[in-house]
N, C-alpha and C positions, 0 to 999 in steps of 0.2 A: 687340335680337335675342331677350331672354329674355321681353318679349311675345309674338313672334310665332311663338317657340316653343312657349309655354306655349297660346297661342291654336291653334295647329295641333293640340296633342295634345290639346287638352279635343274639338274637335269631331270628331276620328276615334275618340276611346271613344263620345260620343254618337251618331257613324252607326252606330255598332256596335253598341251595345245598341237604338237605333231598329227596324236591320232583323231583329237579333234578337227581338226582341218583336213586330214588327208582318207576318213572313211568313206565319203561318198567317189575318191577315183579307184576303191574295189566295191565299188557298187552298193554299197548298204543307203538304205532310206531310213533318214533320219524323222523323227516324231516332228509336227509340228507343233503342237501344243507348246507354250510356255510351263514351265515346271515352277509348282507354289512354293511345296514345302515337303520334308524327305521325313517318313520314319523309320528307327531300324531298330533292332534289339539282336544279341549273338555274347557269344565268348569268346574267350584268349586264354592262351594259356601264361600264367603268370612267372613272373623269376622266383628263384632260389633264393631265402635272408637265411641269415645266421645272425646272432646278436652276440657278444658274450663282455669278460672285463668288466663288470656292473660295480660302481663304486659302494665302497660301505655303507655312504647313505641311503641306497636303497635297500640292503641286505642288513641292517642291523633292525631286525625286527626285535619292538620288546616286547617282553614278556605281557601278556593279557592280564588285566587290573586282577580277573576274577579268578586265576587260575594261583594254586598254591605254591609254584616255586619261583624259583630266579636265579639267578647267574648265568644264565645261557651266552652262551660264544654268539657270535654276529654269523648268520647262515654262510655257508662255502659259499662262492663264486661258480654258476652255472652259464654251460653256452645256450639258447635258445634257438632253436632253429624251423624256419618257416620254410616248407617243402613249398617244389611246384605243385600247383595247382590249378584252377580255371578261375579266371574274373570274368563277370559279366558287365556289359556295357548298353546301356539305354538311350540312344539320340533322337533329335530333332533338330533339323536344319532348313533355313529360308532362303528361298532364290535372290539373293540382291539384282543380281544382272544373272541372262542367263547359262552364265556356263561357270558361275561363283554362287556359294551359298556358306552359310556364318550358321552358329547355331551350340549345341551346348546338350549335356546330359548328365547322368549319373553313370558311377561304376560302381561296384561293388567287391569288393577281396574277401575272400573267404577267409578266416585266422586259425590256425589250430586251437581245440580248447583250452582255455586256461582257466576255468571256472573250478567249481569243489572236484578233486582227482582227475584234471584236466592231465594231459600230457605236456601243455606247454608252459608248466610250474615248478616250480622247487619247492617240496614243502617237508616239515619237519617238526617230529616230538619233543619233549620234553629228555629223550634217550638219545636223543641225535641220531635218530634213522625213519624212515616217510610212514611207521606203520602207524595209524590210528588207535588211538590209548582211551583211557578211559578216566572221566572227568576234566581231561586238561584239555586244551585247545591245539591245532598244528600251525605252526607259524610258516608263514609260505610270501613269498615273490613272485611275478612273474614278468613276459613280457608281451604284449599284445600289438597290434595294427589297428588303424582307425579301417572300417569294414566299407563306410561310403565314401565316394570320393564326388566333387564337383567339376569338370573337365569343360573346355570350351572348345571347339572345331571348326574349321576352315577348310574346303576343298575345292578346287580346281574341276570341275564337271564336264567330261564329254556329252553330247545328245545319244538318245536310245537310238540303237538302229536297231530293225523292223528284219529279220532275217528270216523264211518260212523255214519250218511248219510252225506260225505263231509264237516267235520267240526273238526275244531283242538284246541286246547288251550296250553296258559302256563300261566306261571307264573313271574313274576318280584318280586324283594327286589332291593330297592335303597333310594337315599335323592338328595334333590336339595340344592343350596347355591344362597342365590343374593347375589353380595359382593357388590353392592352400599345402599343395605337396600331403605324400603318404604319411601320413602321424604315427612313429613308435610311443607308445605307453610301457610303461613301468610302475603295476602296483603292487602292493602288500598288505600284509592284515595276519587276518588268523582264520581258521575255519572251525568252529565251535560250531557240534554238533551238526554238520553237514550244510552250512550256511556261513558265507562268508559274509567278517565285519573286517572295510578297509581301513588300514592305519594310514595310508599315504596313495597318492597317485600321483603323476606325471608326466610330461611329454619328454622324452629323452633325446627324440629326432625326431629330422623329416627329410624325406628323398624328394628332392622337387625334381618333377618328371615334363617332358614334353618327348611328342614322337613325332616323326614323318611317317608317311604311310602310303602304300599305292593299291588301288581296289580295281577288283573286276566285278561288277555287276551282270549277272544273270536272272533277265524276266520272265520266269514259265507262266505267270499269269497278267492277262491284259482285261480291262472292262472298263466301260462308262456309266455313269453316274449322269443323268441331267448334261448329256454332253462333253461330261470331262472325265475327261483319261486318267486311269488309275495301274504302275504297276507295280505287281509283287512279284519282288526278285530276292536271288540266296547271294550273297556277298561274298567274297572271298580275298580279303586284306593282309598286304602284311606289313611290318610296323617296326622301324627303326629310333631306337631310345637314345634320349643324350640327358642321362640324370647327374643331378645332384647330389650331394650327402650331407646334412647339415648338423651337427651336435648343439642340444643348447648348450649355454654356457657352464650349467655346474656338472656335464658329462663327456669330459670333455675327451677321457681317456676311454672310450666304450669302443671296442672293436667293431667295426659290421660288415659282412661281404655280403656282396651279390651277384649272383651268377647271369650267366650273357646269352643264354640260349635266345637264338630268334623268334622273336612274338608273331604267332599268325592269329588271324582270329576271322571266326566264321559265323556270321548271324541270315538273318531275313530283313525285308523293308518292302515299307510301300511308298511308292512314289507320286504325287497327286500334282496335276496339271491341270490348268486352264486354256482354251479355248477361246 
């Protein structure tokens, strides 16, 4: 794998600096402006979890102080599973030099619900079956995602070229890093009276993620401000994962897959230049 990663990243800096250097011998007129600082926002579509194998210790919910019975079994063993869906992604990035900028944002994961009659819970009566009873509590587990994430990014920058009727493009080669990785949770409790009280929570994993990625920038809108050039262009990236899987140490036996489908992800940006 650390061939075919090291092979993936040499040849997206080389198409990088390639069309870098070689757009003005088909004619494109590049910006002069120095470029300050990038914004962007958009979505992805995100992979396929499944969780399942959850050890006793989190499935032996006991019984609630207030409720009248006991002897309850330790809840069955459920898989969880977290469909695709869309993540969104928040950036700002600074020109170090001009055709390099560093920079940093937020994501966001959508999680299926797993709140009071969430679908992504296990829960359970006093009868051993999910219907809601009366006077007793439902004891329930679940499994959840941390929904923010903190990501840092790096890309390789072509210059805009200046193409009529009023429209420019470039190019991007970079990779992102979270360094707190995706957080699985694992809580439990009871749901009395349609309001959950937690017995327990936890982190059970974390998928430490980085990506490579290659963007094509299109600017349909251009303006100045006090002399300085501003464009807003629609993004279109797509993004190669080289993840992790980490189990903490008391879970250690917890199944997880994840699916591989290819990530593209489509937003907008403004790009602000000086003069």
């Amino acid at each position: 794998m650390f061939k075919s990663a090291t092979s993936k990243k040499i040849w997206l800096v080389m198409f990088c600096l390639i069309t870098t250097f070689t757009y003005p011998a088909f004619g494109g007129k590049s910006a002069s402006a120095r470029q300050v600082f990038d914004l962007s926002i958009g979505f992805r579509n995100s992979q396929f979890y499944r969780v399942s194998n959850l050890p006793l210790s989190i499935r032996d919910v006991p019984v609630h102080k207030d409720d009248g019975f006991h002897g309850l079994e330790p809840l069955p063993d459920r898989s969880f599973a977290f469909p695709r869906s869309v993540s969104f992604d928040a950036e700002i990035s600074f020109y170090l030099l001009p055709y390099i900028s560093l920079g940093g944002g937020i994501t966001y994961n959508p999680s299926p619900p797993s709140g009071v009659n969430g679908k992504n819970r296990y829960q359970q009566n006093q009868y051993g079956n999910s219907e809601r009873g009366y006077g007793t509590s439902l004891r329930w587990y679940n499994v959840h995602l941390m929904n923010f994430q903190f990501v840092l990014t790096g890309s390789l920058v072509s210059p805009w070229l200046r193409f009529p009727p009023g429209l420019a493009f470039r190019t991007k080669a970079g990779g992102h890093y979270y360094p707190g990785g995706l957080k699985f949770f694992s809580s439990a409790g009871w749901d009395r009276w349609d309001k959950d009280q937690i017995w327990k929570s936890e982190v059970i994993a974390r998928l430490y993620q980085q990506n490579l990625f290659l963007e094509l920038d299109l600017a349909f809108h251009e303006f100045q401000d006090n002399y300085e050039p501003k464009f807003v262009y629609l993004y279109f990236r797509i993004l190669k994962s080289y993840d992790r899987f980490k189990l903490e140490d008391d879970f250690k036996d917890i199944v997880f897959e994840r699916g591989t489908t290819p990530t593209i992800s489509i937003g907008i940006g403004l790009d602000v230049a000086f003069r």
